[in-house]
C-alpha positions in Angstrom: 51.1 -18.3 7.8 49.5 -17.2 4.5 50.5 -14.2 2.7 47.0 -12.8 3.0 46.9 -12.8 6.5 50.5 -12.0 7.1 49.7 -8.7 5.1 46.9 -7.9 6.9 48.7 -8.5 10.2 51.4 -5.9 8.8 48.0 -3.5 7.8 46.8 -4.2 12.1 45.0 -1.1 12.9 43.7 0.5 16.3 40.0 1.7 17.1 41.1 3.9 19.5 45.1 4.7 19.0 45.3 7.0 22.1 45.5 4.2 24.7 48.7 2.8 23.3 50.7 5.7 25.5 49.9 2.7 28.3 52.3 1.4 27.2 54.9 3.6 29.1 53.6 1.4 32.0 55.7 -1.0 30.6 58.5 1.2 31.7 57.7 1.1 35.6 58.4 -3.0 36.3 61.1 -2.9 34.3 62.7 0.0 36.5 61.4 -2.0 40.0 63.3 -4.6 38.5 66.9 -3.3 37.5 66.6 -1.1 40.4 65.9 -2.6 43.2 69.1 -3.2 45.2 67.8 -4.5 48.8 70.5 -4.3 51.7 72.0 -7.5 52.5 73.5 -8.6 56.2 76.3 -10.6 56.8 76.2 -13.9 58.8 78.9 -15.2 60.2 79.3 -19.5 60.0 82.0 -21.8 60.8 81.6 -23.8 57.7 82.1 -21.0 55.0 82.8 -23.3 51.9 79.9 -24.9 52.5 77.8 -22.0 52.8 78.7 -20.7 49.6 78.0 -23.7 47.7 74.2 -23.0 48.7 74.3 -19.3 48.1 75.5 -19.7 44.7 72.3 -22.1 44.3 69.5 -20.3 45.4 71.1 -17.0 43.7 70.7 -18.7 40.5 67.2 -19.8 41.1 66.0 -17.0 42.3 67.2 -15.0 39.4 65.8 -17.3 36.7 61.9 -16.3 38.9 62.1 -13.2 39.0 63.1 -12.8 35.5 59.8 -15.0 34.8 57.7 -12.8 36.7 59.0 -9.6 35.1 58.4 -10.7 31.4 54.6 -12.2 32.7 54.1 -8.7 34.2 55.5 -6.9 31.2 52.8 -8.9 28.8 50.2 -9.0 31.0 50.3 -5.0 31.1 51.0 -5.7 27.3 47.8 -7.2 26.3 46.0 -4.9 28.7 46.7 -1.5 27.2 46.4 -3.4 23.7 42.8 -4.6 24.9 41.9 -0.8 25.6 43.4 0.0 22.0 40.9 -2.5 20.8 43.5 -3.8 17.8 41.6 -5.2 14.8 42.7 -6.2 11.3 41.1 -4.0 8.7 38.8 -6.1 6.0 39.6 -6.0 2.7 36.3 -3.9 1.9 36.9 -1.3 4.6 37.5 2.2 4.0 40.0 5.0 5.5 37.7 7.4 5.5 35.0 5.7 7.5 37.1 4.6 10.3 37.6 8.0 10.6 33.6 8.5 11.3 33.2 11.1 9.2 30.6 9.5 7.1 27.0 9.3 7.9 25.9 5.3 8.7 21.9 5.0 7.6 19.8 2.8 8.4 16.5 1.7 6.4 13.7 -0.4 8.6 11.3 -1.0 6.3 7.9 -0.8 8.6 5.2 -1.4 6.0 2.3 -4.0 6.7 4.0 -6.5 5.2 6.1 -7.1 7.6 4.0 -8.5 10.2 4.9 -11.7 8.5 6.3 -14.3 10.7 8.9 -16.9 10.5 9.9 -19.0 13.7 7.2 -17.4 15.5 8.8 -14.1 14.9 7.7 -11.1 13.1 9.9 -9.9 10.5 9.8 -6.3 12.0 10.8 -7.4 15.2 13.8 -9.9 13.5 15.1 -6.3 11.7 15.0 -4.3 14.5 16.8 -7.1 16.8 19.6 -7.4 14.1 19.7 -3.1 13.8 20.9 -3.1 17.6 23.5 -5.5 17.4 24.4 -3.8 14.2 24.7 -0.7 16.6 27.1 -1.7 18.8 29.8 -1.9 16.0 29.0 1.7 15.9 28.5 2.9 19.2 31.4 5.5 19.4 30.0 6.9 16.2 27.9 10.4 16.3 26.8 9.8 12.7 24.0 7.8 13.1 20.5 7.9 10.9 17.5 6.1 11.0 14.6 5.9 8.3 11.5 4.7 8.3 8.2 4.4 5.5 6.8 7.0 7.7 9.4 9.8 6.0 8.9 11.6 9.2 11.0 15.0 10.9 12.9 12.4 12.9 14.5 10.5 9.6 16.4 13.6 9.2 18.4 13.2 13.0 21.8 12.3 12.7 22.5 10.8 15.8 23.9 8.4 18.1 23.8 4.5 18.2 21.8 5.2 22.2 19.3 7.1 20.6 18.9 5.5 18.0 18.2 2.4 20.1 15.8 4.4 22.1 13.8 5.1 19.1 13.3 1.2 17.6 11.5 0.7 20.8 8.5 2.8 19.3 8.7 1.9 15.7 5.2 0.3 14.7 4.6 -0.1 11.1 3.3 2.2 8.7 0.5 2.0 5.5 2.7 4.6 3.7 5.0 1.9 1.5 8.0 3.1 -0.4 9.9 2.6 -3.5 13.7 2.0 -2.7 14.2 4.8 -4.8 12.9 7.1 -2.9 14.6 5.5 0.3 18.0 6.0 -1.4 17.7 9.7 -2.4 16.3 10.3 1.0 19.3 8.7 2.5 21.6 10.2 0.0 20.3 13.9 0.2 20.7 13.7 4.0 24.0 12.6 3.9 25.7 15.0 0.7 23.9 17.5 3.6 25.7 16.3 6.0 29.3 15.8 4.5 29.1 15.8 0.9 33.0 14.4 0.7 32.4 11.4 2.7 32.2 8.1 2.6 28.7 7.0 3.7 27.3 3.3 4.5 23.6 2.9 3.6 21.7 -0.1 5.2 18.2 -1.7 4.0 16.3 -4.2 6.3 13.3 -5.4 4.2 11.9 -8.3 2.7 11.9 -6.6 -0.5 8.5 -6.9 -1.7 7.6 -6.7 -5.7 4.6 -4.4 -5.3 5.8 -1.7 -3.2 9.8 -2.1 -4.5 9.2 0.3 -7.8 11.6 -0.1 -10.4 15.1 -1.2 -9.0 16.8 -0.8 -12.1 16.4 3.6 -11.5 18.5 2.8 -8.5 22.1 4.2 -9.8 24.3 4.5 -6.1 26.9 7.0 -5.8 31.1 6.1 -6.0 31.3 7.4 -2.1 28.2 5.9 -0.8 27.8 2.1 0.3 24.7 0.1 0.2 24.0 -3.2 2.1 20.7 -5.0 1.4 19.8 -7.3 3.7 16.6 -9.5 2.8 13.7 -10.6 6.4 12.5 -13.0 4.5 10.8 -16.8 5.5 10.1 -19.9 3.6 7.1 -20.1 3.5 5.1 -16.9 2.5 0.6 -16.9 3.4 -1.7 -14.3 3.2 -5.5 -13.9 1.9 -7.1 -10.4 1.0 -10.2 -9.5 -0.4 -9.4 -8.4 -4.0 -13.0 -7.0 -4.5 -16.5 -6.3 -4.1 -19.7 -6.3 -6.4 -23.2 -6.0 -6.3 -25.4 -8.5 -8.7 -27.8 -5.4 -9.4 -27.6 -2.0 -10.0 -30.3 -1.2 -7.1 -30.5 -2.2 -3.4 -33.8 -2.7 -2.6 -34.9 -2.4 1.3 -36.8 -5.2 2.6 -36.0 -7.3 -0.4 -33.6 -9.7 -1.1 -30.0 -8.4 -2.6 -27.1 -10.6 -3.9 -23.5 -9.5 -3.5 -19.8 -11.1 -4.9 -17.2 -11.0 -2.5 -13.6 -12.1 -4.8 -10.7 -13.0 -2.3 -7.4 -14.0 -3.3 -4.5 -16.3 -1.7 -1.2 -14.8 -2.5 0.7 -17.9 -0.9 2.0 -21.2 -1.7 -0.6 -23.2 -0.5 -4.1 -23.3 -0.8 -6.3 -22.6 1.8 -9.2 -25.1 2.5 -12.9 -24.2 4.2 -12.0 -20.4 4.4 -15.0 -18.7 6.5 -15.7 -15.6 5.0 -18.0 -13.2 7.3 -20.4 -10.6 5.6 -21.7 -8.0 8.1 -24.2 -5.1 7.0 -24.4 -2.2 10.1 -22.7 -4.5 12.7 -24.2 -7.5 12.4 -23.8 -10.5 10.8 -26.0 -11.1 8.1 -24.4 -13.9 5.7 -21.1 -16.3 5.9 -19.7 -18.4 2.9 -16.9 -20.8 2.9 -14.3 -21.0 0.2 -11.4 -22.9 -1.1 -8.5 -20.7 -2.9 -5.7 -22.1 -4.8 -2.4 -21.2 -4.1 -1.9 -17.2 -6.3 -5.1 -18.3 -7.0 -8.8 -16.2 -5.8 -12.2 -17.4 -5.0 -15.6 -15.7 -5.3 -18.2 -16.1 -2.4 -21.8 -15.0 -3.1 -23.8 -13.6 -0.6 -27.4 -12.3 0.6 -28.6 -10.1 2.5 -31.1 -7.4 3.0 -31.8 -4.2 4.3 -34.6 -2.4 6.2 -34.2 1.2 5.6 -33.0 3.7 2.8 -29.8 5.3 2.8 -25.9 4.5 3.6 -25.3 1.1 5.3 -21.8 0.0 6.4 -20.9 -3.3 5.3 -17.7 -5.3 6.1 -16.4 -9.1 4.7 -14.2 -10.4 7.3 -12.5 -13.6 7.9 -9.4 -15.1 9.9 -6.1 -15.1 8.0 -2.9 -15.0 10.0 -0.2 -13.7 10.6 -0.9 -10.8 8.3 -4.0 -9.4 9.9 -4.2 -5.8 8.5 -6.3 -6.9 5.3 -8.8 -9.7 7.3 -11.3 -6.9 7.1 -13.0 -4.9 4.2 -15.0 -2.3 4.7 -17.8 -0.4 2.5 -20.9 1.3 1.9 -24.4 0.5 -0.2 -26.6 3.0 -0.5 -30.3 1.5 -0.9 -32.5 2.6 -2.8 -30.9 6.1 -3.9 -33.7 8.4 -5.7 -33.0 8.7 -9.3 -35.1 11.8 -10.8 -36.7 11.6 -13.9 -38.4 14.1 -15.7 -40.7 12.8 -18.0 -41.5 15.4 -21.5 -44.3 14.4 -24.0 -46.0 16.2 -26.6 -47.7 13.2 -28.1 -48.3 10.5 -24.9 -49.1 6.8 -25.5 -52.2 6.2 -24.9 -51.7 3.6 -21.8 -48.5 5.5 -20.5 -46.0 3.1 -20.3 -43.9 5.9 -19.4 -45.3 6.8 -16.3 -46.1 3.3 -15.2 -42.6 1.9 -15.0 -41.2 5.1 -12.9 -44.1 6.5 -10.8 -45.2 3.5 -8.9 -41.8 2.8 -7.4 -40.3 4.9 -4.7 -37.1 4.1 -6.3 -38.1 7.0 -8.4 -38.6 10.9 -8.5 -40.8 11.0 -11.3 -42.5 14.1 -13.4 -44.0 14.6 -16.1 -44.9 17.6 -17.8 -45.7 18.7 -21.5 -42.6 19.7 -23.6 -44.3 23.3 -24.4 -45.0 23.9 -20.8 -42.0 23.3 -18.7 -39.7 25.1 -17.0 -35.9 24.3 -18.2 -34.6 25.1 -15.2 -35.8 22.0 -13.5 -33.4 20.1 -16.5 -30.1 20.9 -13.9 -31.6 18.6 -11.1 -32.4 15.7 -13.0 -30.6 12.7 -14.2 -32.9 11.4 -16.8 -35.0 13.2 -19.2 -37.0 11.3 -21.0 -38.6 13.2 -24.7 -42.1 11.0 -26.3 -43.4 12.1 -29.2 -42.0 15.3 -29.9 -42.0 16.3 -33.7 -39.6 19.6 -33.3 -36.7 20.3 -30.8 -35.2 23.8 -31.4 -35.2 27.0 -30.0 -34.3 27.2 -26.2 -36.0 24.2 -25.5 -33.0 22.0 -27.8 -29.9 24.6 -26.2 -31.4 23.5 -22.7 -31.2 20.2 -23.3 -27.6 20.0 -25.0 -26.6 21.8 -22.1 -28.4 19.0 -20.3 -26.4 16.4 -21.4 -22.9 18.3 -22.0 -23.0 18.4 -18.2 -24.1 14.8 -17.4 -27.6 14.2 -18.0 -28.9 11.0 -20.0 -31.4 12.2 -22.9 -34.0 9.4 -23.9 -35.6 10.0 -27.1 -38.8 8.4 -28.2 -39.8 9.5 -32.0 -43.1 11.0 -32.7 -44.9 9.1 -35.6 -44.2 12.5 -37.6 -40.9 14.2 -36.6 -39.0 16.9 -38.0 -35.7 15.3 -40.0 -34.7 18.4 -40.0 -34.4 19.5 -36.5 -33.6 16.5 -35.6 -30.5 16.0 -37.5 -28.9 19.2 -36.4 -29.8 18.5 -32.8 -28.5 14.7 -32.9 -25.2 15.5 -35.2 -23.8 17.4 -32.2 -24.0 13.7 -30.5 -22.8 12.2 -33.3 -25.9 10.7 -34.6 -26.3 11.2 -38.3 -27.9 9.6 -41.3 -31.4 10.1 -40.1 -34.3 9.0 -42.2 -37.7 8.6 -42.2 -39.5 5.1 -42.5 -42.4 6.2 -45.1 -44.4 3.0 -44.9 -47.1 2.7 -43.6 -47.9 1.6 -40.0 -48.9 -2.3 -40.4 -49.1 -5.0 -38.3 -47.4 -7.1 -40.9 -45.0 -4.5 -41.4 -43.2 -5.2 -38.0 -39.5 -6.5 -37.5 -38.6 -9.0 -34.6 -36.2 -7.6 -32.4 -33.2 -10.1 -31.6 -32.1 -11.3 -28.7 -29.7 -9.0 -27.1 -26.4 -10.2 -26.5 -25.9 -11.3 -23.1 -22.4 -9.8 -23.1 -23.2 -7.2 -23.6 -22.7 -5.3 -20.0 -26.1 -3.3 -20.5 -27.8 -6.9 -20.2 -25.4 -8.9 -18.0 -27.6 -8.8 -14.7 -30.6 -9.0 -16.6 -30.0 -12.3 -18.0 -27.6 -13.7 -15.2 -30.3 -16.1 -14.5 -31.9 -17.0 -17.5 -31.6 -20.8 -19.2 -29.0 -21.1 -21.9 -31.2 -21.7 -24.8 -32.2 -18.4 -25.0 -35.7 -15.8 -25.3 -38.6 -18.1 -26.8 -39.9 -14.8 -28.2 -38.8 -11.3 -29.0 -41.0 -8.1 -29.1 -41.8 -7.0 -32.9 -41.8 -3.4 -33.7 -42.5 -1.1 -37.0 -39.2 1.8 -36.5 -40.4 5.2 -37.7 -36.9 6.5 -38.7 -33.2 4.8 -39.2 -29.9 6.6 -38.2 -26.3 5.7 -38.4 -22.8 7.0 -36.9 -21.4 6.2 -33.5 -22.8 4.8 -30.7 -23.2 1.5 -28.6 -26.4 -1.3 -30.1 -28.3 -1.9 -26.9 -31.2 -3.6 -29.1 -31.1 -4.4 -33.1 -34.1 -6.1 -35.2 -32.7 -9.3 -36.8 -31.5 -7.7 -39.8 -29.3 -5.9 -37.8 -31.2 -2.2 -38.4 -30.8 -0.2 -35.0 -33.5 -0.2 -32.6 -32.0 1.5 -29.5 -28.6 3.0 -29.3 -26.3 4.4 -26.8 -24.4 7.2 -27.3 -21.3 8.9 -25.4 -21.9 12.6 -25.5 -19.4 14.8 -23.3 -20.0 14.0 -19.9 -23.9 12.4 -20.4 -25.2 10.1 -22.8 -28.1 10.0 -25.4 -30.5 7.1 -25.8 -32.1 7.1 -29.5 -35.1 4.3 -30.0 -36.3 3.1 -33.4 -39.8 3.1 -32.9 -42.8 5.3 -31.2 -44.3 3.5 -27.7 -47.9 3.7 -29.5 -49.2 0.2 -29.5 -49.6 0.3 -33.3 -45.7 0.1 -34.0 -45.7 -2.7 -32.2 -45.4 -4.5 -28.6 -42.0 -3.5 -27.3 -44.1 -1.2 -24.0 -45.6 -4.2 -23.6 -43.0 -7.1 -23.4 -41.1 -8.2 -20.6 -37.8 -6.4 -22.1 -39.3 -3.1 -21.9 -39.2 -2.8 -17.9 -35.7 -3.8 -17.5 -34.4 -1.9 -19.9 -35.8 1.7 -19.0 -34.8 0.3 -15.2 -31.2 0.2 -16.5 -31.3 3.3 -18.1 -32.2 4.9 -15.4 -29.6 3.3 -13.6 -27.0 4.2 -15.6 -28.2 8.0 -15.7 -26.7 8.3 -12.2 -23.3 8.0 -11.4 -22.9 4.6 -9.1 -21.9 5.7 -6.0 -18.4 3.7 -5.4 -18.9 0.8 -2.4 -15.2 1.6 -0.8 -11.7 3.6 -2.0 -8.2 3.3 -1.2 -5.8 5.4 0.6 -3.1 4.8 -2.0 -5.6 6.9 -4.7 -4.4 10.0 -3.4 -7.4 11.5 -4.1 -10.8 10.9 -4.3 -14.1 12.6 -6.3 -17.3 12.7 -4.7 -20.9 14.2 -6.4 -22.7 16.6 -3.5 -25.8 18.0 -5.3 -25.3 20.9 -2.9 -22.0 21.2 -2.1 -20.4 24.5 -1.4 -17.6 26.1 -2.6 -15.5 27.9 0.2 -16.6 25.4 2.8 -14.5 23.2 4.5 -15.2 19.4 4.5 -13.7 17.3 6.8 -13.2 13.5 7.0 -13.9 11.2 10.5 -13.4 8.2 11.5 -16.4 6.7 12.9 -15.5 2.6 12.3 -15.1 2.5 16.8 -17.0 4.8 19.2 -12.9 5.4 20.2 -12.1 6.5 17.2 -10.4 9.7 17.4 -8.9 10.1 14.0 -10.4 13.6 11.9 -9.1 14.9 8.8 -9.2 18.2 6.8 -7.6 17.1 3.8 -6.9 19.3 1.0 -9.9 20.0 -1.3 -11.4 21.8 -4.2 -15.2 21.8 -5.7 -15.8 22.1 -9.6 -19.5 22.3 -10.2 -20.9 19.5 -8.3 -17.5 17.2 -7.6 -15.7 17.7 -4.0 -12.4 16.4 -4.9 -10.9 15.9 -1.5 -6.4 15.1 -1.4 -6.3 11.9 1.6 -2.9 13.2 3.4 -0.2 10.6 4.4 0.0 8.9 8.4 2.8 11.4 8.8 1.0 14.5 7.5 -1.4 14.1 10.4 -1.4 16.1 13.6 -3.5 15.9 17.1 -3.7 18.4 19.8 -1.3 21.0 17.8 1.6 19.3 18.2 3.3 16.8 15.4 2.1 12.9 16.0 2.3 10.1 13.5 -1.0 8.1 13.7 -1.8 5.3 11.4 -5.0 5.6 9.0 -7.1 3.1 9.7 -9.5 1.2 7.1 -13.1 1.9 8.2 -15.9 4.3 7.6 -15.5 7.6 7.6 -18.4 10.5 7.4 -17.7 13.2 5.0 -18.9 16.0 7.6 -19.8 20.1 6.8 -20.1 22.3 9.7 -20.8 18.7 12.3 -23.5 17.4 9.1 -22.8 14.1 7.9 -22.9 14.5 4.5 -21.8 11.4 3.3 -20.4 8.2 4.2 -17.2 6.6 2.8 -15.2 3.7 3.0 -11.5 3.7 3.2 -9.2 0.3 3.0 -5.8 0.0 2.6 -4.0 -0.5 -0.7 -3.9 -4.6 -1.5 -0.3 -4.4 -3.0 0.7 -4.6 0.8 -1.2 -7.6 0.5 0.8 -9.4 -2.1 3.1 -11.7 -0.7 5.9 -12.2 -3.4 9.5 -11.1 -2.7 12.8 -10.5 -4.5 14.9 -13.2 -3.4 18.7 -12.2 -3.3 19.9 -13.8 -6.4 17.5 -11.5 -7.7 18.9 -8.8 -6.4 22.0 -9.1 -6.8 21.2 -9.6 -11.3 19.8 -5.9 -10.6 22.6 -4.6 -9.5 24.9 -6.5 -10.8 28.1 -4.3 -11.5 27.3 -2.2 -8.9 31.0 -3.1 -6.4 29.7 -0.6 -3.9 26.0 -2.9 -3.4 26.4 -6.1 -1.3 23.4 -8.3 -0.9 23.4 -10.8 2.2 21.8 -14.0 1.6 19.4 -13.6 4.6 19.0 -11.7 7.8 18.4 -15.7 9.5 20.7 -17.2 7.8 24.4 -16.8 10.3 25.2 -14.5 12.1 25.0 -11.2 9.7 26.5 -8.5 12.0 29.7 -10.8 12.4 29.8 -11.6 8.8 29.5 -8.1 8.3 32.1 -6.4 10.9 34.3 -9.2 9.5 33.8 -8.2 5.6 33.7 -4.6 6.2 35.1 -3.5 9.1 37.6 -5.9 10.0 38.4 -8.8 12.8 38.7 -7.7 15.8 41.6 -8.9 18.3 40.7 -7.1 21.6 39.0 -10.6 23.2 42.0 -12.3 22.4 44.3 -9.6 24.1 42.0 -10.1 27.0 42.5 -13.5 27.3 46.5 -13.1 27.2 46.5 -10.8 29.8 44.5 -13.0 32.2 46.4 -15.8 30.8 49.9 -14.2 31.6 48.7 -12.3 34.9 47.2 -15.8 36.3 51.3 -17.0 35.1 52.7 -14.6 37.9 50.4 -15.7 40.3 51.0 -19.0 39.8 55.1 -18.0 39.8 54.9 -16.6 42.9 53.2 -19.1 44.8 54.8 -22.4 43.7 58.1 -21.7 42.5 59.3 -20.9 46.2 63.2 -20.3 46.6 
């Protein structure tokens, strides 16, 4: 025998103690035994010698039995009383103080999306919650039992037993709250320094351990009297595709026209994935379908068309098969066609053919208006997004405070020069922009005089859906235009002439922007109004003078910022699910309005409530109508976080160089790989004898059977 195991058979401890007072029963054959003097009767026989001879015999034998079948009886009562003591031999890792139970054991099921992955069929929730109950039954005389979930909900703060425990794994379904293992371990720390803060406590973590959702494991500093066992669900092979994102080629949606949108999916697994069908639907119904191939951590874009037959919100989804991770095969959201941009048109000296006027009031696309600059009301300025100024000479007075305030609170200013304006009150309205260094151009206005625009820069993102389609080698021809003033400072080129002098410049001014052009629209500066640059650029700056409504948001944004023209301040908004005619799902999250913006807090799966009473329900990615008083006021979509969908892991040997040092962490190699809750109970808690004690006292009861029936005498 080794020395190891000859000490640890000297260190043989008892679960439960008490039952060794059976032994006394030893007491009671023992006492039959000695004590048992039977009456004998005397026969009388002629041949006495004889007789005696055969006495002495059967004396002897019987003697020799009976002694057999008392030290059979004594052992098998032995092993017997020892079984009910449950003897084991205490691991080299175990602790005094939690065989004594005082400790709290806690146990970490990690229920986020990611683990509906799979591996022999199996899916890695269901693996960790099979391997929590056999875990259980090494506790199941223990009252300080806790289990934790990603939900964080009232009943992670139960400390219970191993049968209720049980009880509750049979409703665990998985959660789109992810945590970082920070936040699991002061959880589980807090609840147990509540609980006993001078005890020894064992902490458990069943998770495949993903990289996105993990946080920062070096933060994770364990406490001297606390234990931690990671113990990886994890597969070999690891597969899952998500759509990454969602863009439209244009700026507008047009109804009844044809419309273009990118559709970028990634594959986050180790192979690729061939002939991938990927589904577009606009309003229910399938309107496009793409196939793509992905490399493996690799993505794929699929272009798709479609159109649409009315105005307003339409609910659009890109779906596709992907298995076994199913929560990200669908995403949703929402294009609003053809949104009405207002544009308010000022003039004090209008070209002559209007050029103004004809690129905005023909299309429905368009509010426009158009009024002179000394007869306007400046209240109308707070309801539109574009003002466009032609030909003033002077801005000042009320007129130029409106405006600033115009575009200090989001408004795009275009300005057009007069052939004639005011340096003067130009430069002091501009410089608050940023816009200095303005100066006349005092030549006169000749045809020969004119500078050729270049081409713009197809980088630039101003131009980048404008030219998407156009050949490589470029504009054949460029407008040519005579500017009537030159400015410098900051601002973004939109269009130079060739010698690099500005000819229309963006500018970032508080919350809106300013648009400065070079040159008057009159066609004796040139052809600019007239060239086939001149409609796509007002287009995008009229584009740009709203704010794009976003196609879809996440839940893990926390919160979210929506424009209501009208909105109301001490109203209460309210978010529902209308993605099924079952849905059931309403939400009054916390909100606040400043000027214009309904920011609106999106609560967690277990801040949620139905019918009064406390009920986790799950979030679902779908539409949702933001609603006032039963009025749809707007309609949003909501799709889970993709870092759920990344399918990368820390593999143990990772693990264990992030905590390396840490004695009190132990990192299993894998939940598949043996059989953990032996390896476990045998590293920790100790082997336990009480099978083998069994076996002896059948072993030695079926001895006296035997004893009695064959050895007859």
């Amino acid at each position: 025998m080794s020395p190891d195991i000859d000490c640890r058979l000297q260190n043989m401890q008892f679960l439960f103690p008490t039952f060794l007072w059976g032994l006394l029963a030893l007491s009671v054959p023992l006492i039959i035994h000695l004590f048992n003097f039977r009456r004998t009767k005397r026969v009388f026989f002629t041949n006495v010698a004889f007789l005696k001879a055969v006495e002495t015999q059967t004396s002897s034998f019987r003697r020799i039995k009976q002694w057999l079948i008392l030290a059979s009886r004594l052992l098998f009562l032995l092993f017997l009383v020892l079984a009910f003591a449950q003897p084991f031999l205490p691991a080299k890792n175990a602790s005094t103080n939690r065989s004594s139970g005082l400790g709290v054991n806690s146990l970490y099921l990690d229920n986020s999306l990611s683990m509906q992955n799979t591996t022999e069929n199996k899916r890695y929730l269901d693996l960790a919650i099979t391997k929590i109950d056999e875990l259980l039954t090494l506790f199941r005389q223990s009252p300080n039992i806790q289990l934790i979930t990603n939900d964080f909900s009232g009943e992670d703060q139960a400390v219970t037993n191993g049968t209720k425990v049980k009880d509750r794994l049979t409703s665990v379904g998985f959660s789109s709250n992810p945590r970082t293992f920070e936040s699991v371990y002061k959880r589980q720390n807090n609840l147990a320094q509540k609980h006993n803060p001078s005890a020894n406590n064992q902490f458990f973590w069943f998770s495949d351990f993903q990289k996105s959702t993990s946080g920062d494991l070096r933060k994770i500093k364990t406490d001297s009297l606390n234990k931690l066992f990671l113990i990886p669900v994890q597969g070999k092979k690891n597969q899952n595709v998500f759509t990454d994102s969602v863009w439209l080629a244009s700026p507008f949606i047009r109804e009844m026209q044809n419309n273009i949108i990118y559709v970028k999916v990634f594959n986050s697994g180790s192979e690729e994935v061939e002939k991938l069908p990927v589904k577009l639907f606009i309003d229910n119904a399938q309107a496009s379908t793409a196939s793509v191939d992905i490399a493996p951590n690799g993505s794929a874009t699929a272009t798709f068309n479609f159109t649409v037959k009315d105005k307003g919100f339409h609910r659009g989804k890109v779906s596709f098969d992907d298995q076994p991770i199913t929560f990200d095969n669908d995403y949703y959201f929402v294009l609003n066609a053809s949104p009405t941009i207002q544009v308010l048109h000022l003039y004090q000296e209008r070209s002559a053919a209007d050029y103004i006027g004809k690129v905005f009031d023909n299309d429905s696309l368009f509010n426009y208006r158009a009024y002179s600059a000394t007869n306007v009301d400046v209240g109308q300025f707070k309801n539109a997004n574009l003002i466009v100024l032609e030909g003033l000479e002077v801005v000042a007075g009320t007129f130029r405070a409106s405006l600033e305030e115009f575009v200090r609170n989001g408004g795009n200013l275009l300005i057009f020069p007069s052939a004639r304006p005011d340096v003067t009150s130009y430069s002091q309205f501009l410089s608050g922009f940023g816009i200095q260094g303005i100066n006349l151009n005092n030549q006169p206005v000749l045809a020969q005089s004119q500078q050729a625009i270049a081409e713009p820069n197809r980088q630039n993102p101003f131009y980048i859906d404008v030219f998407e389609r156009t050949t490589s080698q470029g504009v054949v021809n460029t407008p040519t235009m005579q500017p009537a003033w030159t400015w410098s400072g900051v601002g973004e080129k939109i269009l130079t002439f060739k010698n690099m002098q500005n000819f229309i410049t963006s500018t970032q001014a508080s919350q809106g922007r300013v648009y400065l052009c070079a040159s008057p629209l009159d066609k004796p500066y040139g052809n600019f109004a007239e060239h086939a640059f001149f409609v796509p650029t007002m287009f995008k700056i009229a584009s740009m003078s709203t704010k794009q409504e976003r196609t879809a948001y996440n839940f893990s944004e926390g919160s979210i910022n929506l424009d209501l023209p009208n909105v109301k301040k001490n109203a209460t908004y309210k978010l529902k699910n209308v993605s099924t005619v079952n849905s059931k799902i309403e939400i009054i999250p916390v909100q606040r309005v400043l000027g214009n913006t309904l920011t609106l807090e999106l609560p967690k799966s277990n801040q949620l409530s139905a019918g009064g009473e406390p009920y986790n329900q799950v979030l679902e990615s779908g539409y949702y109508e933001l609603q006032l008083d039963g009025k749809t006021e707007k309609l949003l979509a909501l799709n889970h976080d993709n870092e759920e969908s990344k399918m990368d892991f820390y593999t143990p040997e990772e693990l264990r160089t992030f905590f390396a040092g840490q004695k009190n962490i132990t990192i299993f190699d894998n939940l598949l790989d043996g059989d953990f809750v032996k390896t476990f109970q045998e590293n920790n808690i100790g082997t336990p004898l009480w099978k083998y004690c069994v076996m002896l006292a059948l072993t030695f009861l079926l001895i006296e059977v035997l004893l009695i029936r064959l050895m007859k005498g």
